[in-house]
C-alpha beads as a LAMMPS data file, in Angstrom:
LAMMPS data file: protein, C-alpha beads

233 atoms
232 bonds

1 atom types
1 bond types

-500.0 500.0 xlo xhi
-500.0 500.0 ylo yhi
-500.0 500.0 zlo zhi

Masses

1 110.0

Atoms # bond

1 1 1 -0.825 -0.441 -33.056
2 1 1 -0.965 -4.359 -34.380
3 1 1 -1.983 -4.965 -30.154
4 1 1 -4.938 -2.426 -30.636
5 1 1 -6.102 -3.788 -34.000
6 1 1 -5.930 -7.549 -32.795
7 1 1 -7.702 -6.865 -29.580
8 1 1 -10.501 -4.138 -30.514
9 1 1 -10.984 -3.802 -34.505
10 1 1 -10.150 -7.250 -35.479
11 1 1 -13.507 -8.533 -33.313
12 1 1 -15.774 -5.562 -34.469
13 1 1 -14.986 -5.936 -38.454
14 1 1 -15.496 -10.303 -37.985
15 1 1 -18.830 -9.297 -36.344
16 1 1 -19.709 -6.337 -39.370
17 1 1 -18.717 -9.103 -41.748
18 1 1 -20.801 -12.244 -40.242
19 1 1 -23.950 -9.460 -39.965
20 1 1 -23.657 -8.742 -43.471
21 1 1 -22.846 -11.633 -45.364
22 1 1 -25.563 -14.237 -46.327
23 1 1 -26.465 -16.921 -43.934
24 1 1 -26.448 -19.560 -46.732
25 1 1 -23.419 -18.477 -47.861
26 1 1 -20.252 -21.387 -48.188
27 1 1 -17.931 -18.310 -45.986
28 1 1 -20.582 -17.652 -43.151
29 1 1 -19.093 -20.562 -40.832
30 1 1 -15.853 -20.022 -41.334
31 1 1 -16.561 -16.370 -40.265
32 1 1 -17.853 -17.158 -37.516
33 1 1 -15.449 -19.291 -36.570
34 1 1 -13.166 -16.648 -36.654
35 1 1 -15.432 -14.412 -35.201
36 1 1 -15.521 -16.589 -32.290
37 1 1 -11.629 -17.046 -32.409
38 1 1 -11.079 -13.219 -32.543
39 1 1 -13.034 -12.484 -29.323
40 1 1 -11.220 -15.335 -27.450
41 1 1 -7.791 -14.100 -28.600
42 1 1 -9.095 -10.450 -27.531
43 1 1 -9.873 -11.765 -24.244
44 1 1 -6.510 -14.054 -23.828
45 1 1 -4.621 -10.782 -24.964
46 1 1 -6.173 -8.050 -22.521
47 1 1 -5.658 -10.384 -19.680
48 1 1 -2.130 -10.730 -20.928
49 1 1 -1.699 -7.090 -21.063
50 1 1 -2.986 -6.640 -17.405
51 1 1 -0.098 -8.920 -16.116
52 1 1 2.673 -7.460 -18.347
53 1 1 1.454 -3.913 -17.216
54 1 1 1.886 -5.167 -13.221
55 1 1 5.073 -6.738 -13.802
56 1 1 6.144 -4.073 -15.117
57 1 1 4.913 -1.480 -12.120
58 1 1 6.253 -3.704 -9.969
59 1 1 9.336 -3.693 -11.353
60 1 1 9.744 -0.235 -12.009
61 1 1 8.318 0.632 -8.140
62 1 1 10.932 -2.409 -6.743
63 1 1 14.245 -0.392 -8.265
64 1 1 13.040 2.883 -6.956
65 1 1 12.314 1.708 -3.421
66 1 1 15.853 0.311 -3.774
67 1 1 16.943 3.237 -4.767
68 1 1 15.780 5.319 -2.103
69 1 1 17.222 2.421 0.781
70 1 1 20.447 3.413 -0.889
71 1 1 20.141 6.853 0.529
72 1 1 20.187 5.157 4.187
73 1 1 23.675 2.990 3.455
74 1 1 25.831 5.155 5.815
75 1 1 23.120 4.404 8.488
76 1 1 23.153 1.632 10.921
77 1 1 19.645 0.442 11.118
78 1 1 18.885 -1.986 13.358
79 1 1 14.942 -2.427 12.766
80 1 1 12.688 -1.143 9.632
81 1 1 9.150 -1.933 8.801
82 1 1 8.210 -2.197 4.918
83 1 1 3.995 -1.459 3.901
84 1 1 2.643 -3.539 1.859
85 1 1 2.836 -2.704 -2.397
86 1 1 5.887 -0.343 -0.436
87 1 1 3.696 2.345 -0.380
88 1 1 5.750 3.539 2.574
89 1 1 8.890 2.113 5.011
90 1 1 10.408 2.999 8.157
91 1 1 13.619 2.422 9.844
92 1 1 15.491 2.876 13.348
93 1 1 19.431 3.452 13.358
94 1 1 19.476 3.253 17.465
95 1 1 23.351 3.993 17.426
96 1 1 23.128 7.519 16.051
97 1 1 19.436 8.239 17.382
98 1 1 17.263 8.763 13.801
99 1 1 14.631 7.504 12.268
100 1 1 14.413 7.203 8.462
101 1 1 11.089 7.337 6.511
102 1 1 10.697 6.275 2.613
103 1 1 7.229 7.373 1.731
104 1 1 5.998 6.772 -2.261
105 1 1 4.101 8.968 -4.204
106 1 1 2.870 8.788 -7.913
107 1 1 1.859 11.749 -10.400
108 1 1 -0.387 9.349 -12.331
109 1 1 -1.540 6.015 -10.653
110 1 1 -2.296 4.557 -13.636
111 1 1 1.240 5.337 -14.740
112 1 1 3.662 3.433 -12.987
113 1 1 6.526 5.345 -14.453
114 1 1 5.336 8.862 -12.736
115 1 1 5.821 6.975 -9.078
116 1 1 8.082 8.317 -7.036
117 1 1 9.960 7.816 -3.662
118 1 1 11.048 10.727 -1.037
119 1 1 13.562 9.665 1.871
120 1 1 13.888 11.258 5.127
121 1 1 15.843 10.938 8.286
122 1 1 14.808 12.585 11.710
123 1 1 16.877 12.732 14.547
124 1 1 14.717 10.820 17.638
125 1 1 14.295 15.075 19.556
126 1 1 12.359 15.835 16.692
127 1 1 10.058 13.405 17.359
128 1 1 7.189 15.310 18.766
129 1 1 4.022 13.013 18.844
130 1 1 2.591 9.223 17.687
131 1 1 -0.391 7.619 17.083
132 1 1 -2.025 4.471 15.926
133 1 1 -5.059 5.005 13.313
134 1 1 -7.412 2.049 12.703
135 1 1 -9.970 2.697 10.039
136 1 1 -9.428 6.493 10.009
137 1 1 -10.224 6.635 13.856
138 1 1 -7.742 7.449 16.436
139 1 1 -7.105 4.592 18.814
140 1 1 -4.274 6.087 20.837
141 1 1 -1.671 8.577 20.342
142 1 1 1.662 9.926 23.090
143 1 1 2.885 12.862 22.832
144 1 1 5.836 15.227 24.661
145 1 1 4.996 16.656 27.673
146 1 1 1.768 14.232 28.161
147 1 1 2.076 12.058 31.231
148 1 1 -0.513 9.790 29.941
149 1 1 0.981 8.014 26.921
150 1 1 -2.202 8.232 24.958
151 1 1 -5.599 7.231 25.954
152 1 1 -7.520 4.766 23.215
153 1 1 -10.490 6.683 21.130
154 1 1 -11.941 3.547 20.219
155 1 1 -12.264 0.384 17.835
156 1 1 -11.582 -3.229 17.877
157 1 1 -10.462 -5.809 15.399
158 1 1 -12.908 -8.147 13.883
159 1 1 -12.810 -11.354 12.243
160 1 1 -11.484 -13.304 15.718
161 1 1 -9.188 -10.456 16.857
162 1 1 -12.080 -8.570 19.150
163 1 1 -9.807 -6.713 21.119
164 1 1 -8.512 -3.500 21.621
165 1 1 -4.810 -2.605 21.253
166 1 1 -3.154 -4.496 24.053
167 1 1 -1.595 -2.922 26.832
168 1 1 -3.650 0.168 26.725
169 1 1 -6.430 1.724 28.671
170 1 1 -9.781 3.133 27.599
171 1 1 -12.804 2.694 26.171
172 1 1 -14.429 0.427 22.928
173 1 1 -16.573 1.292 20.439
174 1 1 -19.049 -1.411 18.499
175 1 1 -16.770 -4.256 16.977
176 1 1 -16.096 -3.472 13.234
177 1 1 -14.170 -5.078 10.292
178 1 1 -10.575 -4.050 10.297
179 1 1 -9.641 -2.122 7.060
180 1 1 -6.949 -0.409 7.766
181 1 1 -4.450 0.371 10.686
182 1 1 -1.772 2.864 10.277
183 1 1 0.747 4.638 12.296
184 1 1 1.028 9.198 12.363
185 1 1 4.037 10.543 13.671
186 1 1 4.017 14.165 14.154
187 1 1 8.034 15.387 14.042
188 1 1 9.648 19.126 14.218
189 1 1 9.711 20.008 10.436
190 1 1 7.166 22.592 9.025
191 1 1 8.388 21.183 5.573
192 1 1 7.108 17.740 6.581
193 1 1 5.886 17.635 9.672
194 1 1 3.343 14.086 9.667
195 1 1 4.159 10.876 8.674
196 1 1 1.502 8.142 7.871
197 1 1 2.843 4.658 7.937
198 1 1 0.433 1.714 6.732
199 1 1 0.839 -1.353 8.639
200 1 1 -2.474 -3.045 6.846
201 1 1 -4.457 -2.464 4.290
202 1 1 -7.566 -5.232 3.781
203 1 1 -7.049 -5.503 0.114
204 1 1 -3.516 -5.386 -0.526
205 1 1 -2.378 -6.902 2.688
206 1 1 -4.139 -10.257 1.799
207 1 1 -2.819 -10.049 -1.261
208 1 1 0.688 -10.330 -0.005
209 1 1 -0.850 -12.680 2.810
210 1 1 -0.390 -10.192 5.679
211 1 1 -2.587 -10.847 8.668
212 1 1 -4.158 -8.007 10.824
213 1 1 -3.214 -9.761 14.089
214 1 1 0.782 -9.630 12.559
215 1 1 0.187 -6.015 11.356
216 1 1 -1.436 -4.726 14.838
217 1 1 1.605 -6.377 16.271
218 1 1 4.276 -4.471 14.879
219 1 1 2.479 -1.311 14.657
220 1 1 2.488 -1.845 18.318
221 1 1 5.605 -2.103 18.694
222 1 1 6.862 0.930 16.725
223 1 1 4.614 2.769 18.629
224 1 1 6.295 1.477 21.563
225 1 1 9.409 2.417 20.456
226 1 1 8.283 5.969 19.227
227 1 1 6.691 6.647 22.541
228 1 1 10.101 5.116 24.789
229 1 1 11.507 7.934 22.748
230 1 1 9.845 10.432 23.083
231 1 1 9.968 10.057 26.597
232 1 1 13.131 9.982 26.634
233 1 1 13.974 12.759 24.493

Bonds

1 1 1 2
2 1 2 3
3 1 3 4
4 1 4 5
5 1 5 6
6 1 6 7
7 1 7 8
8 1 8 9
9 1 9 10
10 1 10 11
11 1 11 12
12 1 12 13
13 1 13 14
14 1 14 15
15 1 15 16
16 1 16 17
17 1 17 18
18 1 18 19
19 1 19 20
20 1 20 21
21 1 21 22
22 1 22 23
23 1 23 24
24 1 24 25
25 1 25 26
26 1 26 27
27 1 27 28
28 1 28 29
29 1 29 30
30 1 30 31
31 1 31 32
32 1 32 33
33 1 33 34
34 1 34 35
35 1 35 36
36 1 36 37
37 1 37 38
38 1 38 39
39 1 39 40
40 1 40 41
41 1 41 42
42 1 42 43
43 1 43 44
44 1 44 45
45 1 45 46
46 1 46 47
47 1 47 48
48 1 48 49
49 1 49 50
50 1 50 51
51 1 51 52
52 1 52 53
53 1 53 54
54 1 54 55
55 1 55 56
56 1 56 57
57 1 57 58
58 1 58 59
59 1 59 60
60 1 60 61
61 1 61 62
62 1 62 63
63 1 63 64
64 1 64 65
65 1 65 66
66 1 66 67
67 1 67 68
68 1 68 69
69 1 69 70
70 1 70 71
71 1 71 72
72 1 72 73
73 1 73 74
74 1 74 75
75 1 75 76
76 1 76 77
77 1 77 78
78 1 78 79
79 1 79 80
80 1 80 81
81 1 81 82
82 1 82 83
83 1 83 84
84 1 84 85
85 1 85 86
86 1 86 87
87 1 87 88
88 1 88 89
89 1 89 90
90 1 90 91
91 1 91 92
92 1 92 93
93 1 93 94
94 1 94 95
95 1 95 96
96 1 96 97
97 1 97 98
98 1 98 99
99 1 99 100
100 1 100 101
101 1 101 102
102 1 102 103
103 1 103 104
104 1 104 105
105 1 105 106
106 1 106 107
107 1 107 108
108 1 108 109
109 1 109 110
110 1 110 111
111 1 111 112
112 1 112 113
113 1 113 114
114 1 114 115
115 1 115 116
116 1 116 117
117 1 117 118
118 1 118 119
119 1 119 120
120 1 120 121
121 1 121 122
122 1 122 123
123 1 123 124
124 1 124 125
125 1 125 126
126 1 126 127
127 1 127 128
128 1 128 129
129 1 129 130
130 1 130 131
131 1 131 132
132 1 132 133
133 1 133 134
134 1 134 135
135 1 135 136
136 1 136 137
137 1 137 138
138 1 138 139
139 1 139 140
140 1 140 141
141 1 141 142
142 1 142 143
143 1 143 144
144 1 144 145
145 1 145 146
146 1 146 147
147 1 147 148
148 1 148 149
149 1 149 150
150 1 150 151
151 1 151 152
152 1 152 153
153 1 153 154
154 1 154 155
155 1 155 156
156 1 156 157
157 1 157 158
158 1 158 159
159 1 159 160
160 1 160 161
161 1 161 162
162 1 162 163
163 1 163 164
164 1 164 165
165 1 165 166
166 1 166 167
167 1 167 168
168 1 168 169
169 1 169 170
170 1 170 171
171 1 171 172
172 1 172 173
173 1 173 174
174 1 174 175
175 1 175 176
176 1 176 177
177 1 177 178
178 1 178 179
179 1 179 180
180 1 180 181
181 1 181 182
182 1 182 183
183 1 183 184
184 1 184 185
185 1 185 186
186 1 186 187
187 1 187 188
188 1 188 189
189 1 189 190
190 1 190 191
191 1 191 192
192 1 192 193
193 1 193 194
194 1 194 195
195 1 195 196
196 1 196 197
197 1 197 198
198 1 198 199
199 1 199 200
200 1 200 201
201 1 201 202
202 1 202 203
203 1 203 204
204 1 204 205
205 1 205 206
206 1 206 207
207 1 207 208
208 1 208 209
209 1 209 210
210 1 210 211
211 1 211 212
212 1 212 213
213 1 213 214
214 1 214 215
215 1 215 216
216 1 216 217
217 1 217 218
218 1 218 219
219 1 219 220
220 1 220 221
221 1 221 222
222 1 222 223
223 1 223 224
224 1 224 225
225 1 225 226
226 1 226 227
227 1 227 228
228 1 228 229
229 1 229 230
230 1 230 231
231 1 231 232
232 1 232 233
């Protein structure tokens, strides 16, 4: 309540004051000095908020990703693959043949306390299909039974990548910024049966200094992986 007051009413009854009060008066500049002092304190006080409120989500998102890692302790993993903000992880426990998936989810976005995590492990035959997704357009996807691997849809990177997805045939389309490139997999559940993994995301991969060149690389290479299983499988 004394936050609210200092940053919202505390401006707006200054300024009621200063509008009403004589301008010859011996109290007008030392209202408006306050006035002045009031907004800058508002200001100084909202920003403040905004961190405290991050930290906080941060925080609060940080012990329930742990938390859900915990679930994976009697697992051997031998690779895993974090999004950025941890929006979303994947891991490989080669030894026993699964694949474990943390995906996060949040009732309220605005409320950091309503985010949630759900774990789950899939044994490698289950795998049924993967793809890579760059800026909501297919690139390239592998599937059981297909001979192929996956043939590329179309895009490039931008910004001094200008290449398609190494190591893979088909055609281009016209270059475009990269946004976003994610990884589906498609696995035997008709609970849960797709997976979206986020390798980059323009905004909040710069923000955690994540280049697209790195994230293309390693979505590669669980894709890789995903199709050496399923081939295998």
């Amino acid at each position: 309540m004394f936050y609210l007051i200092i940053t919202f009413l505390l401006p707006i009854i200054l300024s009621i004051l200063t509008a009403i009060v004589d301008d010859n008066s011996a109290y007008m500049g030392l209202l408006l000095a306050l006035t002045f002092f009031s907004y800058g304190l508002s200001v100084i006080l909202i920003i403040w908020g905004v961190i405290d409120n991050n930290e906080k989500k941060s925080e609060a998102i940080n012990d329930k990703f742990g938390e859900a890692i915990w679930k994976f302790k009697h697992l051997n993993e031998t690779r895993c693959f974090v999004s950025p903000k941890k929006i979303a992880r994947i891991g490989m426990d080669t030894e026993n043949k699964r694949v474990t998936i943390i995906q996060g989810y949040y009732v309220n976005e605005y409320d950091y306390n309503s985010y949630y995590y759900k774990d789950h492990i899939i044994d490698f035959n289950n795998i049924m299909e993967t793809e890579i997704i760059q800026n909501g357009v297919l690139i390239t996807e592998t599937s059981r039974g297909s001979q192929l691997g996956g043939a590329i849809v179309g895009g490039v990177l931008a910004g001094g990548v200008g290449a398609v997805i190494g190591g893979l045939s088909g055609s281009t389309k016209t270059e475009e910024e990269t946004k976003s490139i994610e990884l589906g997999i498609f696995v035997n559940d008709l609970e849960n049966p797709y997976y979206k993994i986020t390798f980059y995301s323009q905004y909040s991969s710069e923000a955690e200094n994540i280049s697209k060149e790195r994230a293309l690389q390693e979505c590669k290479e669980w894709f890789s992986i995903l199709k050496y299983i399923i081939n295998q499988d």
